[in-house]
N, C-alpha and C positions, 0 to 999 in steps of 0.2 A: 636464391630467388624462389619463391614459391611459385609449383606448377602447378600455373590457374591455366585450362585451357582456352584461348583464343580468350587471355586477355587483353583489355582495351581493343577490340575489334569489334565491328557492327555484325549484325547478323547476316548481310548482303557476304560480308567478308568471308565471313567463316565457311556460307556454304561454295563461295568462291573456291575456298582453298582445299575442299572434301571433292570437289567436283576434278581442279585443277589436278591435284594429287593421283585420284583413277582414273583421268585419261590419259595420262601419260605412263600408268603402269599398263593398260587394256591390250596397247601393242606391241608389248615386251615379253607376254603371256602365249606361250607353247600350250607345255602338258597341263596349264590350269585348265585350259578351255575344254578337256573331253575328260574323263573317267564319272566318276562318280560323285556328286557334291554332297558335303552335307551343312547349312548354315546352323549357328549356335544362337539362339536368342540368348540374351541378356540374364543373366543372374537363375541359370540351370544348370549344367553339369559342364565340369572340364573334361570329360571322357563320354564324347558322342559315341552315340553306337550305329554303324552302317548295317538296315538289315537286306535283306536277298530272299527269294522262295528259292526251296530246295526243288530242281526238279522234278517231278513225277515220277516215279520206276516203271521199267519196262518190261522186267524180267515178267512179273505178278500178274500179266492180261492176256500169255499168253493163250489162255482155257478159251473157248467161247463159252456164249454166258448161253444161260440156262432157260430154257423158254419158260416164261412166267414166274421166276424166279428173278428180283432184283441185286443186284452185286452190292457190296458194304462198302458204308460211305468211306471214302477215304478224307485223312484231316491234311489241311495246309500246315508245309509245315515253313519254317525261315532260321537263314543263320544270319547269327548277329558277330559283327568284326569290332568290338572297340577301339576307338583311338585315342589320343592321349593328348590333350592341348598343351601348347608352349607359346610361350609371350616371344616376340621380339619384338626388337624396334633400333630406332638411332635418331639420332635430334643434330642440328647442323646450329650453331652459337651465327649470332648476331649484334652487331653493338648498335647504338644511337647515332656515332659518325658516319659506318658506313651505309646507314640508310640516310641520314641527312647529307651524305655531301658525295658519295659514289655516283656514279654514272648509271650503274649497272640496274639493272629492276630485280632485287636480291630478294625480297617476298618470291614473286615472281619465278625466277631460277630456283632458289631453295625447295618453294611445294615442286617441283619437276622433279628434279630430281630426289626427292624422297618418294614421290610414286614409282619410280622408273627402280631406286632400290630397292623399294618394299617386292618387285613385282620379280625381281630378279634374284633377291631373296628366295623368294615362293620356287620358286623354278627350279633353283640349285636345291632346294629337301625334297621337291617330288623327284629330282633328276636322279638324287641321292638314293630313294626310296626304290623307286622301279627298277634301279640297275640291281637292286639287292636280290632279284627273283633267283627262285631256284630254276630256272630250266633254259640253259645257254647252250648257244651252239657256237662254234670256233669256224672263222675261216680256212684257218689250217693245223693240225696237228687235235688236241682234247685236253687243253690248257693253254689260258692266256700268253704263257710263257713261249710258247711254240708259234703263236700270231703274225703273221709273215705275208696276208694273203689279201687282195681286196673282195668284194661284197660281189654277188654274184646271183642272177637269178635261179638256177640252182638250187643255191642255199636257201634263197627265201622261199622257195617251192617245199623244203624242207619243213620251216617254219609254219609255214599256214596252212600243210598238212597235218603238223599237228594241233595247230590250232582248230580245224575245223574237228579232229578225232575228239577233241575234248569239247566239241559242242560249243564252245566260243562264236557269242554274235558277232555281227558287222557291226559296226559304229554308228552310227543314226543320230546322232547327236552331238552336241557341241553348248556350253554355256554359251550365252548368251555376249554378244558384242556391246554392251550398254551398261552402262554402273548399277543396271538394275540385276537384282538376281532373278533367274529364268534362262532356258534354252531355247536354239534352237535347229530345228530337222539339215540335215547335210543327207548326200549320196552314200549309200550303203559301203562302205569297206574296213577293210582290218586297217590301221594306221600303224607306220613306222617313224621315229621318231629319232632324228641324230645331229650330230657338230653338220655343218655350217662347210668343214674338212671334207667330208663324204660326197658332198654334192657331185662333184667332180666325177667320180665312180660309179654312183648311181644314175647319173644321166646317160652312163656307157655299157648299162645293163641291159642284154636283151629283151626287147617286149617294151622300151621306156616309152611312154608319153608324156611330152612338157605340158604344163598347165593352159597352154595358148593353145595349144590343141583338140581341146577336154568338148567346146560347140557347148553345148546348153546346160552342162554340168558345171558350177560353180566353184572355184579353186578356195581353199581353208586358207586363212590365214598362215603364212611363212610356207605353203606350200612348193614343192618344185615339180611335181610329176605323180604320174602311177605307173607300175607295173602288175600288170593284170590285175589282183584283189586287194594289191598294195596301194596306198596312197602314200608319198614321201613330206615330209613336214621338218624342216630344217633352223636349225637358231646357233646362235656361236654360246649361247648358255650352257649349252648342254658337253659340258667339260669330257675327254678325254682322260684314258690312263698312260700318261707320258711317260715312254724307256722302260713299257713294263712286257712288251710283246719280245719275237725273236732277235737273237742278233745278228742273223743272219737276214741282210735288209729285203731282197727280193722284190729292188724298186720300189720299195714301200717307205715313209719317212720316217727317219729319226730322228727325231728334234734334238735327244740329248747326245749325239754321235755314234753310240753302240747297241743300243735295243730298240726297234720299231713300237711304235706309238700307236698303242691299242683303241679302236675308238665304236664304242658300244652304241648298235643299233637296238632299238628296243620297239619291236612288233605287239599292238595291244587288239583283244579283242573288245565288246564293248562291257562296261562294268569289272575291266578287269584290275583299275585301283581307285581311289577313293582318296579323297581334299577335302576342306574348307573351302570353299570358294571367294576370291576376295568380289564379292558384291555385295551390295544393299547398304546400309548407315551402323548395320549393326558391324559389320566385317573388315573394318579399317578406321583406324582414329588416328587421323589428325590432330597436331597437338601444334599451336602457336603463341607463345607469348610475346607481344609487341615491345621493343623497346621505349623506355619513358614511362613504364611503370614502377612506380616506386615501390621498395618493400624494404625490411631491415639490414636485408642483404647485401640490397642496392638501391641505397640510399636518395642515387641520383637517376634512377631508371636508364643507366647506362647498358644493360645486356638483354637480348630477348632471345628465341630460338623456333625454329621452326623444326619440326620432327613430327612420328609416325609411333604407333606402337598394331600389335595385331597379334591374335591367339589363332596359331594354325599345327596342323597333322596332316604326314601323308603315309597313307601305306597301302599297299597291297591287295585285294579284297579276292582274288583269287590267280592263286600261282598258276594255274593250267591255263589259265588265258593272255599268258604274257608270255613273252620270248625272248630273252639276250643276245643278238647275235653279235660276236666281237673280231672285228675284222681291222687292217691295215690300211692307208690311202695311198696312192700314189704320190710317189712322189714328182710333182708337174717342173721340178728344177731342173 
């Protein structure tokens, strides 16, 4: 069958099924919604480049200046991060019976859940990406291998000391809640980012506050809490490294019976990695072909499909403002 998109569909359809498809991926989205966006218009380059200013130097003012003497200008300077675009996608088959005589509303079901994968897609390569940082701290021991311990405020005191040495913003932002692309303003903090698993541990971290508590501060999406600078942001996306911690359990789980289940919190400052963002018309294609169209393939327009395709990159955009922390959870059995 030739992939015409959203053929035999009216135009009310199609944008039905662009709209259906992002709102159901919009609340499945963690690490999309904060780092750095960069959208790709149509028929430019597969290799965006994220730029940044270099900051200022400090060392070079410490002279005072010279009465009646101006100082030499100094030039802006920026680094530039490219990334690398990759297609993905998946498409779900459809025949003629089961839309003429199912019960089910399979249009319908189908665009869901293609947003919800596309969305969880995106999630698992930046999850991928940010855990890749170089600068991890261990709950217990100086190798994941030795991981035996739960999450402690402590350690994250550890963390966002050196986040703030390395000049790491707070977070001020967030994409935008809306299939449009744009941001918008959140309360100032460093964000940490973990499994869904954690919860349990960080809500038993000295200094916690639950998000009902927060009065006129506004809680983020999947949020559970903050600890002082920290804000907590939880999704069960955000996978685990299973039986690769100690094996000595130290009340901590192990899933696979012998090594405790290591599970990476990842503390960001603001700008500290950089996405595609799935918004706007240009950032996600929907792809539907209705059954009952004919072609030489299928003669009798017996198959149709609905499916997704999308060109996305996530990486890094500066290592000193990320943080790995990799800790164990309790085990609550």
């Amino acid at each position: 069958m030739p992939n015409t998109t959203f053929s035999g569909l009216s135009q009310r359809t199609t944008a039905w099924a662009v709209k259906n498809m992002l709102d159901h991926a919009r609340p499945i989205e963690v690490l999309a919604q904060y780092g750095m966006t960069q959208p790709v218009p149509k028929n430019t380059s597969d290799t965006p480049k994220f730029r940044r200013p270099i900051p200022l130097p400090l060392d070079t003012i410490t002279t005072p200046l010279t009465e009646g003497v101006s100082p030499s200008k100094r030039a802006m300077q920026y680094e530039t991060v490219p990334a690398q675009l990759k297609q993905y996608g998946d498409v779900v088959g459809i025949t003629d019976r089961v839309q003429d005589i199912a019960e089910d509303p399979v249009l319908k079901d189908a665009t869901e859940l293609c947003g919800e994968q596309a969305a969880e897609m995106k999630e698992l390569l930046l999850w991928g990406a940010i855990c890749g940082g170089s600068n991890v701290y261990y709950a217990n021991g100086t190798a994941r291998s030795a991981v035996n311990t739960k999450l402690t405020t402590t350690l994250q005191r550890a963390v966002v000391r050196h986040l703030k040495n390395e000049r790491a913003k707070k977070v001020t932002s967030k994409v935008s809640s809306t299939v449009k692309y744009g941001t918008e303003q959140i309360a100032p903090a460093f964000l940490a980012f973990a499994h869904t698993d954690c919860e349990a541990d960080i809500r038993e971290m000295a200094g916690f506050v639950p998000c009902e508590k927060y009065g006129s501060m506004e809680a983020l999406p999947h949020e559970i809490g903050k600890v002082e600078d920290v804000r907590y942001i939880c999704s069960p996306v955000l996978n685990p490294f299973v039986g690769e911690g100690s094996t000595t359990a130290n009340g901590m789980v192990q899933s696979d019976g012998s090594n405790v289940d290591v599970y990476p919190v990842v503390y960001i400052g603001k700008d500290a990695f950089g996405h595609v963002a799935l918004r706007g018309s240009k950032a996600f294609s929907p792809m539907v072909v209705n059954p009952g169209t004919a072609s030489d393939s299928d003669p009798l327009g017996q198959r149709g499909s609905v499916g997704w395709k999308t060109y996305f990159d996530a990486l890094i955009l500066n290592q000193a403002w990320l943080c790995r922390v990799e800790v164990g959870i309790t085990d609550l059995a």
